[in-house]
Each structure stands twice: as C-alpha cells, then as structure tokens.
ZAVEXVO-482757 format. One line per field, with one value per residue (C-alpha): x, y, z; residue in three letters. Coordinates in nm, 4 decimals. Layout:
% ZAVEXVO-482757
c1 <- c(X | ...)
c2 <- c(Y | ...)
c3 <- c(Z | ...)
zase <- c(ALA | ...)
% end
This chain:
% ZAVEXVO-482757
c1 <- c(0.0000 | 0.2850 | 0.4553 | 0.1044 | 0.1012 | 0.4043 | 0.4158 | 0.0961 | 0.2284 | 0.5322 | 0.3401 | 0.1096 | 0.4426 | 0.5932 | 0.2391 | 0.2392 | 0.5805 | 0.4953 | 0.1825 | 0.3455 | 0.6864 | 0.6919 | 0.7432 | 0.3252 | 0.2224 | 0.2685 | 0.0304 | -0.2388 | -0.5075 | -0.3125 | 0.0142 | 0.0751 | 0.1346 | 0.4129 | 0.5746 | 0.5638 | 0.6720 | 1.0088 | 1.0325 | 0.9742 | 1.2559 | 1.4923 | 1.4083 | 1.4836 | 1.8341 | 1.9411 | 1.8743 | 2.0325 | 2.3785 | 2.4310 | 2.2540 | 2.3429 | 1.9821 | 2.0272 | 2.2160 | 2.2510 | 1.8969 | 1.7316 | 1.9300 | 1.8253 | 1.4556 | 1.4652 | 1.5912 | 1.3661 | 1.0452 | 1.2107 | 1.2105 | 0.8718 | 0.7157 | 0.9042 | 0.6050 | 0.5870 | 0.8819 | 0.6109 | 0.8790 | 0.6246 | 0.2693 | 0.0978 | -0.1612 | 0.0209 | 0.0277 | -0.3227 | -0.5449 | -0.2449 | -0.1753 | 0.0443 | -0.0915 | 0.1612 | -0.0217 | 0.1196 | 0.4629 | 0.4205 | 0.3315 | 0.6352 | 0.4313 | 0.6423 | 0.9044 | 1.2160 | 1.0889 | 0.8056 | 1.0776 | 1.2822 | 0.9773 | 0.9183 | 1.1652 | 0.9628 | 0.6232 | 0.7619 | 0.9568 | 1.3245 | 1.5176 | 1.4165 | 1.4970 | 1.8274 | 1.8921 | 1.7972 | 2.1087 | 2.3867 | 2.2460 | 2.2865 | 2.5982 | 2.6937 | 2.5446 | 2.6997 | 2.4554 | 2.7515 | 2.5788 | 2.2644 | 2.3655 | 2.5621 | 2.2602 | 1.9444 | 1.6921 | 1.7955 | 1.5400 | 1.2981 | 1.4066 | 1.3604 | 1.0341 | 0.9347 | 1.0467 | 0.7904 | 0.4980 | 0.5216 | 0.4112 | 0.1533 | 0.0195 | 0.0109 | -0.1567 | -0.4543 | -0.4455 | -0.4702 | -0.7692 | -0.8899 | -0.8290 | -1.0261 | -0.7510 | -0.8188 | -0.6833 | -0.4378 | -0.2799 | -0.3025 | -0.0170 | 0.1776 | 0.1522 | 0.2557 | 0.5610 | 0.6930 | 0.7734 | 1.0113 | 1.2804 | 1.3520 | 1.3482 | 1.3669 | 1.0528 | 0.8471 | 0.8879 | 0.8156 | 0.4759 | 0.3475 | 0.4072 | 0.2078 | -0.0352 | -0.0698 | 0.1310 | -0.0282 | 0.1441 | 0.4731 | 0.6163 | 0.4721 | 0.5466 | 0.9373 | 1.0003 | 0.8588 | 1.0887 | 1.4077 | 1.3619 | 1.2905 | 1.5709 | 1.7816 | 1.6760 | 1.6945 | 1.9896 | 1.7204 | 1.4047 | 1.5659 | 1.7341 | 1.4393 | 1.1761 | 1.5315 | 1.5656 | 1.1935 | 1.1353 | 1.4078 | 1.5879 | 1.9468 | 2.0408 | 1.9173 | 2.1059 | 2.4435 | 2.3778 | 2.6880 | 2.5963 | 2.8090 | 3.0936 | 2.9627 | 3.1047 | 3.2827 | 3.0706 | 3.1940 | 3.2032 | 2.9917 | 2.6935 | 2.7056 | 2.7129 | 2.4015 | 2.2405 | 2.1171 | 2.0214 | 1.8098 | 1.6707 | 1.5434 | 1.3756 | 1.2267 | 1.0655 | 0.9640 | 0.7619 | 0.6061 | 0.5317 | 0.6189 | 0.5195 | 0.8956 | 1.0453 | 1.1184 | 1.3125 | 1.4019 | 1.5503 | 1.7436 | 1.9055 | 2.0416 | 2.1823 | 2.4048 | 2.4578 | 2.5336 | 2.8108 | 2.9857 | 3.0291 | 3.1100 | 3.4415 | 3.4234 | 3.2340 | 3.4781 | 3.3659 | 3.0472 | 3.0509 | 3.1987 | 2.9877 | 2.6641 | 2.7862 | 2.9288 | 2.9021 | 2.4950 | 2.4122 | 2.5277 | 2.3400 | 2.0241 | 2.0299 | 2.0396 | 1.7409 | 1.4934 | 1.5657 | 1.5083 | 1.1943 | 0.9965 | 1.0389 | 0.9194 | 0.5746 | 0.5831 | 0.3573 | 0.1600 | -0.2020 | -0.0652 | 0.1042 | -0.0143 | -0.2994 | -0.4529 | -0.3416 | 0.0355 | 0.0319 | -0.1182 | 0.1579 | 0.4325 | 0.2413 | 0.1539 | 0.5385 | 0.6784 | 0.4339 | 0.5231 | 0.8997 | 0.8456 | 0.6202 | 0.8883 | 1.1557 | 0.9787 | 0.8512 | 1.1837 | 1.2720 | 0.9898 | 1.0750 | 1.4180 | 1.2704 | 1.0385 | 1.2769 | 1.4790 | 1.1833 | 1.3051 | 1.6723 | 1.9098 | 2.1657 | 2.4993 | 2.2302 | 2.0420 | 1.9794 | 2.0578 | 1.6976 | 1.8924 | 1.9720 | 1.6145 | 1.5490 | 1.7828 | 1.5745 | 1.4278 | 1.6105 | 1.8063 | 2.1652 | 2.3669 | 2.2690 | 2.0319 | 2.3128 | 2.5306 | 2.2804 | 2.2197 | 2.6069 | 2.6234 | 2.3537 | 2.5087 | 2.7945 | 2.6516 | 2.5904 | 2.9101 | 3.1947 | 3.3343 | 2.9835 | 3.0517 | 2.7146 | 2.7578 | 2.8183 | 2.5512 | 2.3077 | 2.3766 | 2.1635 | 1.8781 | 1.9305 | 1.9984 | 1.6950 | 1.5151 | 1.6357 | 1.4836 | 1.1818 | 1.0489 | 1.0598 | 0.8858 | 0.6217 | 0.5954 | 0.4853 | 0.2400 | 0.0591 | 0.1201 | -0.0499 | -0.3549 | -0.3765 | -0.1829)
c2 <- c(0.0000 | 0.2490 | 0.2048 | 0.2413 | 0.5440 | 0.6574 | 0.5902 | 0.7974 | 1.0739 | 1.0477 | 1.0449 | 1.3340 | 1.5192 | 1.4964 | 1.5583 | 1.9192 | 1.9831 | 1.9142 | 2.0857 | 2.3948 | 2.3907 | 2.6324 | 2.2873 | 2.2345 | 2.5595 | 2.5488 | 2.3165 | 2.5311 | 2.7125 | 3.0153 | 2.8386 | 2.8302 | 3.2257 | 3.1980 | 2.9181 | 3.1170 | 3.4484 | 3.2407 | 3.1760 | 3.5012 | 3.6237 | 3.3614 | 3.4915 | 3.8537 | 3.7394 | 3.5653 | 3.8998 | 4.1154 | 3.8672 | 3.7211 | 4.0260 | 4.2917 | 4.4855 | 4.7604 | 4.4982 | 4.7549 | 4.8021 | 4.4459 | 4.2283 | 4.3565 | 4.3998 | 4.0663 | 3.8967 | 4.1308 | 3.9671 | 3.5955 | 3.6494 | 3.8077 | 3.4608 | 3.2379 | 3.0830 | 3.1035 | 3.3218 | 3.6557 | 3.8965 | 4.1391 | 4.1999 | 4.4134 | 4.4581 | 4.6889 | 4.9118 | 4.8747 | 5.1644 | 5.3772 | 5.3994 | 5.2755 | 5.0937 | 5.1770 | 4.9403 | 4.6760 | 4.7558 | 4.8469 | 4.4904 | 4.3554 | 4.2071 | 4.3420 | 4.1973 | 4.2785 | 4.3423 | 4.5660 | 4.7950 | 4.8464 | 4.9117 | 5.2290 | 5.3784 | 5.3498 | 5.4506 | 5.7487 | 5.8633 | 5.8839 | 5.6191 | 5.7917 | 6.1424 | 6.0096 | 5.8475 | 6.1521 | 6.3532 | 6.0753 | 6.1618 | 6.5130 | 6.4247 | 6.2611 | 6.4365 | 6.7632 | 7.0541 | 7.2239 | 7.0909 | 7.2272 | 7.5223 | 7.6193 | 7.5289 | 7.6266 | 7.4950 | 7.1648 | 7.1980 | 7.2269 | 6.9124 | 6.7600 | 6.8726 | 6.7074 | 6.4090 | 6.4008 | 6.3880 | 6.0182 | 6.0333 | 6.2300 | 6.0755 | 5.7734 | 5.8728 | 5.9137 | 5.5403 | 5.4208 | 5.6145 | 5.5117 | 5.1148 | 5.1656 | 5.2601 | 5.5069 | 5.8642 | 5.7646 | 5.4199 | 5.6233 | 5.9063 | 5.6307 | 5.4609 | 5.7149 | 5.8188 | 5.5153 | 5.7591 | 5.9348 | 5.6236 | 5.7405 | 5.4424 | 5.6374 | 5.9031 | 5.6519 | 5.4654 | 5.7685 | 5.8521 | 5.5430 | 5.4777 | 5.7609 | 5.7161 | 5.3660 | 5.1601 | 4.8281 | 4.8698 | 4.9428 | 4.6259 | 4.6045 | 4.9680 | 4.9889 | 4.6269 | 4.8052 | 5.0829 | 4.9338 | 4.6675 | 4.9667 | 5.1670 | 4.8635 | 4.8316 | 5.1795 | 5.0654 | 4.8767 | 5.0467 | 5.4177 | 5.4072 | 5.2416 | 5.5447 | 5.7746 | 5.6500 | 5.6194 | 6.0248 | 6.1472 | 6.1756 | 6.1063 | 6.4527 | 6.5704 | 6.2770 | 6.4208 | 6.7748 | 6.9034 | 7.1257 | 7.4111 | 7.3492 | 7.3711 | 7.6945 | 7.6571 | 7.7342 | 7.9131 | 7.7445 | 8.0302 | 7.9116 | 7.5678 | 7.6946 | 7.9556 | 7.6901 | 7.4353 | 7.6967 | 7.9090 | 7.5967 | 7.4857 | 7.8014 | 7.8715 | 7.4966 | 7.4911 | 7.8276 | 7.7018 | 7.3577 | 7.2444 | 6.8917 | 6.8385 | 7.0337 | 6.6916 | 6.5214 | 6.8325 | 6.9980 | 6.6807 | 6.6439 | 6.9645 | 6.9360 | 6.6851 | 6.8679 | 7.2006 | 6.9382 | 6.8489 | 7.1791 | 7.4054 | 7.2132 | 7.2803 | 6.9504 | 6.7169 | 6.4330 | 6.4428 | 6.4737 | 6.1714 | 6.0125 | 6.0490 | 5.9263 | 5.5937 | 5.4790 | 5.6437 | 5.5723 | 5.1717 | 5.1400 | 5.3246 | 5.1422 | 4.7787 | 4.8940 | 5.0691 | 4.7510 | 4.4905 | 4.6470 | 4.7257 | 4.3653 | 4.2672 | 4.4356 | 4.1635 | 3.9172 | 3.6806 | 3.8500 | 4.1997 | 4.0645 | 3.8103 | 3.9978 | 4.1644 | 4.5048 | 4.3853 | 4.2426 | 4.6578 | 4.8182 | 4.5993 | 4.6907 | 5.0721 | 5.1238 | 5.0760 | 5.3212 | 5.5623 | 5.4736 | 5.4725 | 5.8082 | 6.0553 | 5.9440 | 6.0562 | 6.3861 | 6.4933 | 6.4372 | 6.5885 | 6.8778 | 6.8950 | 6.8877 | 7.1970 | 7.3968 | 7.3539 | 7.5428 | 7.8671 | 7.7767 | 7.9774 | 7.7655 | 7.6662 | 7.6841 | 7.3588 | 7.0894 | 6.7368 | 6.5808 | 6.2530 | 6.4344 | 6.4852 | 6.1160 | 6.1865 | 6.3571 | 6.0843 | 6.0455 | 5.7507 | 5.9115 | 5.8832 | 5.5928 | 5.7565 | 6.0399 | 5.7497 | 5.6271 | 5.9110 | 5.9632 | 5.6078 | 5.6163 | 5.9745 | 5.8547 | 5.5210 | 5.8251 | 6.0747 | 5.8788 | 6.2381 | 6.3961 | 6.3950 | 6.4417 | 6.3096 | 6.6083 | 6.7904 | 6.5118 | 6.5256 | 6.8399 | 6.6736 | 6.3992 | 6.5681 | 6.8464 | 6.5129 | 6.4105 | 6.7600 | 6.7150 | 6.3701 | 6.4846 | 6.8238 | 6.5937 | 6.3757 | 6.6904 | 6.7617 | 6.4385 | 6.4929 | 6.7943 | 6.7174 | 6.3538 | 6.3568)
c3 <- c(0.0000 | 0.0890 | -0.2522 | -0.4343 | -0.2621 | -0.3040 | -0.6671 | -0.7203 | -0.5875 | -0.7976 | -1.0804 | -0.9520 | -0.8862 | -1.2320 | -1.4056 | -1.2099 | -1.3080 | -1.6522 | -1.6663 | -1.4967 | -1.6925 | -1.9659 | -2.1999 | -2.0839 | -2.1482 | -2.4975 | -2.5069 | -2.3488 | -2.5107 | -2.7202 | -2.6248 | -3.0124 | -3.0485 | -2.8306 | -3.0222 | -3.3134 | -3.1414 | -3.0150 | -3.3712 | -3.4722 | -3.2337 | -3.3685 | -3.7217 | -3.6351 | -3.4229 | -3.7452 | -3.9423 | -3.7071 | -3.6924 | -4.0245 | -4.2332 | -4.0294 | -4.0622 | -3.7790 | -3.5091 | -3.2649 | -3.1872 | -3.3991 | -3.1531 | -2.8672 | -2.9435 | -3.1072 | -2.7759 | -2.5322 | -2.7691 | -2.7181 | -2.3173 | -2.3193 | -2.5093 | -2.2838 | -2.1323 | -1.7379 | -1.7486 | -1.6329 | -1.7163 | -1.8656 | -1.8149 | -2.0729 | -1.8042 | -1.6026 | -1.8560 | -1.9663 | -2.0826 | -2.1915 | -1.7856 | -1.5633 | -1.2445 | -1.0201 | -0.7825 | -0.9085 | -0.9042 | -0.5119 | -0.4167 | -0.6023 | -0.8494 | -1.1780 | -1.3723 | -1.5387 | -1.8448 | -1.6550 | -1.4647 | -1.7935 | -1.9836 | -1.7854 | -1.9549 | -2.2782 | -2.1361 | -1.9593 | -2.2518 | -2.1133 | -2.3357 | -2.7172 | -2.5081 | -2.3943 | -2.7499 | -2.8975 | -2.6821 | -2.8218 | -3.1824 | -3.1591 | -3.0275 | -3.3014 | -3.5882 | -3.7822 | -3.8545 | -4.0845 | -4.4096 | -4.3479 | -4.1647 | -4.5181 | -4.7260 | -4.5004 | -4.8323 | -4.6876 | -4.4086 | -4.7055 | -4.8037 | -4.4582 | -4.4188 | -4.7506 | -4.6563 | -4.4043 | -4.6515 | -4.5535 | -4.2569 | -4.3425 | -4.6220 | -4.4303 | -4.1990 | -4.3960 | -4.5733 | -4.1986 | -4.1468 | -4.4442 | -4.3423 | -4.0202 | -3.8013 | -3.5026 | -3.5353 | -3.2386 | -3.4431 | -3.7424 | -3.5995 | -3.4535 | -3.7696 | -3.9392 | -3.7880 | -3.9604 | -4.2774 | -4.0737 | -4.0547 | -3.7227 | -3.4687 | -3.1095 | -3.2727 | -3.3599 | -2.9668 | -2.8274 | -2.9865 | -3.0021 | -2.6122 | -2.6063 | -2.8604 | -2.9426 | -2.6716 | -2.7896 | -3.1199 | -3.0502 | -3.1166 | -3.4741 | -3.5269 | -3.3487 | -3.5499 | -3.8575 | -3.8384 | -3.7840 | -4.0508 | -4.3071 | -4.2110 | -4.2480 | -4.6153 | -4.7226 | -4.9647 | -5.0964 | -5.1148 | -5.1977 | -5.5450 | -5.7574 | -5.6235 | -5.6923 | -6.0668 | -6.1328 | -6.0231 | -6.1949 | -6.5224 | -6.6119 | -6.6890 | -6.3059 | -6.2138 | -6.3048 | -6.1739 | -5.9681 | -5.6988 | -5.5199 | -5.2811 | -4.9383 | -4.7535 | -4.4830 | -4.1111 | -3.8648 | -3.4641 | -3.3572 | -3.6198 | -3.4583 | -3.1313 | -3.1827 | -3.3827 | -3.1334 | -2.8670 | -3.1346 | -3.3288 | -2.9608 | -2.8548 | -3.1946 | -3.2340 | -2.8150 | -2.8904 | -3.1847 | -3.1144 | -2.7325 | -2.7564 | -2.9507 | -2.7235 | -2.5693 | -2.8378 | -3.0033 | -2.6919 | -2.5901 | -3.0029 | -2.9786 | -2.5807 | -2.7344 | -3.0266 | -2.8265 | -2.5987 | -2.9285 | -3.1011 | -2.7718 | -2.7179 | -2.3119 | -2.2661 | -2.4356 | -2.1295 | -2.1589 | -2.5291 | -2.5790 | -2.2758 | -2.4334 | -2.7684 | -2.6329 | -2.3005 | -2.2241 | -2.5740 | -2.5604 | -2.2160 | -2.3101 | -2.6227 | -2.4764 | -2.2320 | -2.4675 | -2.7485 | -2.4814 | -2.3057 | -2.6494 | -2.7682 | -2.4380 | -2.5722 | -2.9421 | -2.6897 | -2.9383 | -2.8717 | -2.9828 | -3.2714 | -3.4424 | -3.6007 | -3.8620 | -3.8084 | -3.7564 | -4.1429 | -4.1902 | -3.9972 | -4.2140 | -4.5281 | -4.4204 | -4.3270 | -4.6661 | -4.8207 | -4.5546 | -4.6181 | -4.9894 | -4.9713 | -4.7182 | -4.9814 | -5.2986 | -5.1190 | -5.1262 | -5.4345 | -5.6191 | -5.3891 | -5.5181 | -5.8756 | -5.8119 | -5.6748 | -5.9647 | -6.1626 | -5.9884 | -5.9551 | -6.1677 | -6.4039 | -6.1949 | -5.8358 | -5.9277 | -5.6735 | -5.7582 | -5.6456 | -5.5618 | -5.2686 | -5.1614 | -5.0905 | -4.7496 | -4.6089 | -4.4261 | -4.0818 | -4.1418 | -4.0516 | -4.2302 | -4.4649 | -4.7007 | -4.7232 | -4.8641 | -5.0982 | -5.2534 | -5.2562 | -5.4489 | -5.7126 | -5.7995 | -5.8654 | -6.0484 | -6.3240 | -6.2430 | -6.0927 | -6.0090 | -5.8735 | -5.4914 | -5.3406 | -4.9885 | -4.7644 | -4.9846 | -4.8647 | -4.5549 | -4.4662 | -4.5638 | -4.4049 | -4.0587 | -4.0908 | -4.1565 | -3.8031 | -3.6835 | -3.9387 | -3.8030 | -3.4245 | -3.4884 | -3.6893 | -3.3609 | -3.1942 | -3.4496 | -3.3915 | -3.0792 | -2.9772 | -3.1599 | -3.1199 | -2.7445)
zase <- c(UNK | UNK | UNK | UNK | UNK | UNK | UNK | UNK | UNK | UNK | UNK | UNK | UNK | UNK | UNK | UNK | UNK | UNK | UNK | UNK | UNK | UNK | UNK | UNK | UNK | UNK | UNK | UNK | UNK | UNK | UNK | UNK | UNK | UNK | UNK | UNK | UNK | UNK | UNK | UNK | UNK | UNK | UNK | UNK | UNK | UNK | UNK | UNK | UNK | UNK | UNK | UNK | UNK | UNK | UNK | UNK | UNK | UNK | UNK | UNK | UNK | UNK | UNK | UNK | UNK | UNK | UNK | UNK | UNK | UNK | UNK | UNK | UNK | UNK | UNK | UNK | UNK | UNK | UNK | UNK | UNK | UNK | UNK | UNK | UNK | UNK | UNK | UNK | UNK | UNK | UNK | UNK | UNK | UNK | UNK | UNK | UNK | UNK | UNK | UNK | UNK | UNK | UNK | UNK | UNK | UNK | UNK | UNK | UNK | UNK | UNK | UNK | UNK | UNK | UNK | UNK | UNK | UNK | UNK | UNK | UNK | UNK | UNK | UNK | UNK | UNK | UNK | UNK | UNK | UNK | UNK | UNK | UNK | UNK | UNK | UNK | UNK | UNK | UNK | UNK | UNK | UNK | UNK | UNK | UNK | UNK | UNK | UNK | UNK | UNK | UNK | UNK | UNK | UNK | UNK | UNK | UNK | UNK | UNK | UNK | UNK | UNK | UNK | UNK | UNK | UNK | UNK | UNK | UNK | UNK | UNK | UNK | UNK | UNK | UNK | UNK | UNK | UNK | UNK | UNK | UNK | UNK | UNK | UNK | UNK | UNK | UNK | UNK | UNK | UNK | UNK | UNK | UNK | UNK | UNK | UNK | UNK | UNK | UNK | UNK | UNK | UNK | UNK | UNK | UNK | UNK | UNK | UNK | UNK | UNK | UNK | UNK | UNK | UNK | UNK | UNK | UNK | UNK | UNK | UNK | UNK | UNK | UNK | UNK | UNK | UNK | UNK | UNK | UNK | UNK | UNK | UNK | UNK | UNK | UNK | UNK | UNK | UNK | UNK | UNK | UNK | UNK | UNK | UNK | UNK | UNK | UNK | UNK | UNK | UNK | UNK | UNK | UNK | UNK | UNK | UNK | UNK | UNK | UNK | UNK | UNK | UNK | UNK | UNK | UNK | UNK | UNK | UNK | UNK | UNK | UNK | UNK | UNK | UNK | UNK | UNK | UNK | UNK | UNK | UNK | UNK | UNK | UNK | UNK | UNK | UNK | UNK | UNK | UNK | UNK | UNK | UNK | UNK | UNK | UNK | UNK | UNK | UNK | UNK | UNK | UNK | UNK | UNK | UNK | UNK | UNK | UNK | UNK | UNK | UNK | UNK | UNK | UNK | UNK | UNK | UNK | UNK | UNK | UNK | UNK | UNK | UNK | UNK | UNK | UNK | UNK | UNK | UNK | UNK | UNK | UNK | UNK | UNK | UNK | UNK | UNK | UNK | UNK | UNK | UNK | UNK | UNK | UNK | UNK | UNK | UNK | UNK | UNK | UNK | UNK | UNK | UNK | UNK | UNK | UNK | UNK | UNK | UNK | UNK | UNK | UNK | UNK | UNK | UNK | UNK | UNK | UNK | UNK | UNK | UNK | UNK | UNK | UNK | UNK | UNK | UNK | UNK | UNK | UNK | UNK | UNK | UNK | UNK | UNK | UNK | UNK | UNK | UNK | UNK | UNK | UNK | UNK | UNK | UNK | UNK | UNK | UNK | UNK | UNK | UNK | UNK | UNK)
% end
C-alpha cells in the first residue's frame, strides 16, 4: 500500500511539473502564439547577426520579444500598462518583472529622449547650416508620414494608431517609440520592429523610387561646394533651433531639446567628457534597455494579427512616400533655380532620418551616373533636418492627437 502510494504521488508530482513547466504551457489554449513568437525572435536574431539589418537596436529587441514569449517566465505583463496607464499598484506589491521595470523607460519617454542627446551628439549641422533649403528638403520628406496617416484612417484605423503609424515615414526608430508609447502603446512592437527593418533596407528600397522620379540629366547635376561654417553658427544653432521649435510647437520640445543638448556638448568644445559620454558609453546602455523592453511588448495577442500584417504593409508606403517627397521637392525647386544653383533631387530622398545611410545612398547612385559627382556632404543636410523634421512631426501628432 505504501509504494502504491508513493508511486501515485510520484506520478502526480511529475504531471504538475509538466503541466506547470513552460514545456506544458505550450500546449495550453493560445500556447501556439508563443511558439511562433520564439520563432519570430529567432528569425529577427538571425537577421540582425548574419545580415546585419540595424544589429545595434534588432538584436536587442529581437531577444527582449524571445524572453517576453518564454512561457511562465512573467517577465512582462501588458496589463500593467493597460489603458495607456500605468498601475503603479502593481509595481508596489512587487508584483512586476524585469521586463516591466525596464519598460518604464519606454512609457515614460526617457530612453528615445536620452537616445535623442547621443544623436545630436553625433550628428553635424555644418551641411545644413551652409545650405538652409535643406530643411525644405527635410520637411518634404515628411509627406510620408503624413500621407500615411490618412491610408490608416482610411483602413479603419483610429486617429491615435493612425499618428503612430505614421511616424513610420520618418525612418527614425527612437521618434516613432516615443509617440506610439504615447499614442498607441499596444502597437509598438509592430510599429518599433517596422521601423528598424525599413531603415535597415533603405539601400534597398531608396534608389528604384530615386531613378523612377528622376531623369538622367538631373542625375548628373553638380551642386556648389559647401562653404565653410563658422564654430559660432554651430554653437548659436542648437540653442536658437530649440527656442524657436519649443515656442512654436512644445510637444517636440522633448526630443528636439534633448538632439540639440548633445549637439550644443559636441560643437562648444568645453564639454569634451560628456561629449563623448553620451555618444558611447549612455548611448550603448540606453540602447540595450529601450531595445530589450519594447520587444518585451511583441507578446503573441498583440502581434499576431490583422493590423500587424497593416503596420508591415503601411510602413513601406510611408517609407516609400517621405523618400519621394523629397525628391519631387528637389525637382520643383529647380523650376526657380538659376543655371549653376540647381539641386541634384537625388539628394532629396535623405531627407528621411536615417543618418547617415540615405546620405550614402544618394552619394552612391550619384555617382553610379558621375563617378566624379561627390554628393555626400551635400546630402547630408537633408538627411539631418530630416532628423529635426520627423521629431517636430511627432509633436504635431502629438499635440492634436496627445
């Protein structure tokens, strides 16, 4: 009788452990979307090692979604953050995760801000500074975002998914986080997935819109040598672009304000530490966080849906859409250029903020046409009022969708 006994509960034992393990809850009911969300996460690891597609910020997000869909692993509740809210109740009892704590970060807005200081760290207003029609340019780009915008409204979406939809045209990965944790939380790991894989491919998706909109002979246009700027234009620079764009539009004062901070640290030359701080060792850290905690949000209920296979689909017309803007820009402002002032409209296409990538594109089909048509640095002040353009469009949507 003992070892009856005995041997039941052995067997009782093992068939909790089984049922319990995260091996049993794959068999449970919706078990299944996790099993493909682990695959999912595998997929996007393999893109981000062997292809390289933005591995800084893919691996990480592609690793925080794998520990999310671990089943049993309760790393990250969505719940807590339910309603657009967060219940602090929940982390006072001790209920919250790791993936919960990071993810603060996100929903509170502080990682894209703190991104946003390394960029401006990193980045070089001198192009555009010299050529101020750039920030034309920039601005056209964002007719993506825009245009967007509308098709998502037009699919059904609400006006709130449609701005943080949107912002996908902007190809600027720490923008779109921030408005959709604001906006939209429950998309941001279709939308932040979405805009990392289309930055990746910008080699890709740029030049055939770039040949298509323009002709060979505007293809071969050589602009102007740059001038040189002074240190005293990039100093005034950041502290009057911030004022002017905080008085117009203070919902980007947040990302706008922190860009040029750490542009302001690079260019005075009396904050060499923290310069190169916020460029390496606060931009690697921040980095790891804000990639882990908004794959934690890719859970199999808010991703494996309709409007996920919409996102993918609506980000590449946004994508496609900011990088034509600026080229037909280019080509209308050629209408009023004199001879010898002409803009090469392959240069418009940078105006998306995908720093400084789409600068080199535009540098390489150029010169597919002119191997001694050096368009790089002229692209580049597209490309960065891009960076400017995409967060002062984020405070559009903002204000009016916020």
């Amino acid at each position: 009788m003992i070892t009856l006994l005995q041997s039941n509960f052995i067997l009782d034992s093992l068939n909790d452990f089984v049922s319990q393990s995260g091996i049993g809850l794959f068999f449970a009911p919706g078990g299944w979307k996790m099993a493909v969300m682990i695959g999912l996460a595998c997929f996007l690891l393999w893109l981000a090692i062997k292809k390289q597609f933005e591995p800084l910020l893919l691996l990480p997000i592609a690793f925080g979604m794998l520990l999310t869909n671990l089943p049993g692993a309760e790393m990250f509740h969505s719940e807590f953050f339910a309603g657009g809210h967060v219940h602090w109740e929940h982390f006072a009892h001790g209920e919250a995760g790791l993936l919960d704590i990071l993810y603060l970060g996100v929903k509170l807005g502080i990682y894209p801000c703190l991104i946003f200081i390394g960029v401006g760290a990193m980045t070089d207003f001198g192009p555009l500074i010299a050529n101020p029609k750039s920030f034309l340019l920039g601005a056209a780009a964002q007719l993506g975002i825009f245009a967007t915008f509308i098709g998502a409204y037009a699919l059904g979406f609400a006006p709130n998914e449609c701005g943080s939809i949107g912002i996908i045209g902007g190809a600027d990965g720490p923008t779109s986080i921030f408005l959709t944790a604001r906006l939209a939380p429950e998309l941001l790991g279709p939308i932040a997935i979405a805009a990392y894989s289309y930055m990746a491919l910008v080699p890709v998706i740029q030049p055939p819109i770039m040949r298509a909109l323009t002709t060979e002979k505007e293809r071969v246009i050589k602009m102007k040598q740059l001038r040189q700027v002074s240190k005293t234009e990039k100093i005034l620079f950041p502290v009057i672009i911030t004022i002017v764009i905080a008085l117009l539009l203070p919902s980007a004062a947040p990302l706008v304000g922190c860009l040029m901070l750490g542009n302001l640290m690079k260019e005075c030359g009396v904050v060499d530490r923290l310069a190169k701080t916020v460029q390496n060792e606060l931009m690697n850290i921040v980095v790891i966080f804000l990639g882990i905690s908004v794959g934690a949000t890719a859970t199999g209920d808010s991703f494996l849906n309709i409007k996920t296979i919409f996102i993918l689909c609506l980000g590449i017309l946004a994508f496609s859409c900011g990088s034509a803007g600026g080229v037909l820009l280019a080509k209308l402002m050629n209408l009023f250029a004199k001879e010898g002032n002409k803009i090469n409209p392959l240069i418009g296409s940078a105006g998306v903020s995908a720093v400084p990538m789409a600068a080199r594109v535009s540098q390489t089909v150029g010169q597919e046409y002119d191997h001694s048509n050096f368009l790089l640095m002229h692209a580049m002040g597209p490309n960065v009022a891009g960076v400017v353009g995409s967060a002062v469009a984020a405070g559009i949507l903002l204000a009016f969708l916020g």
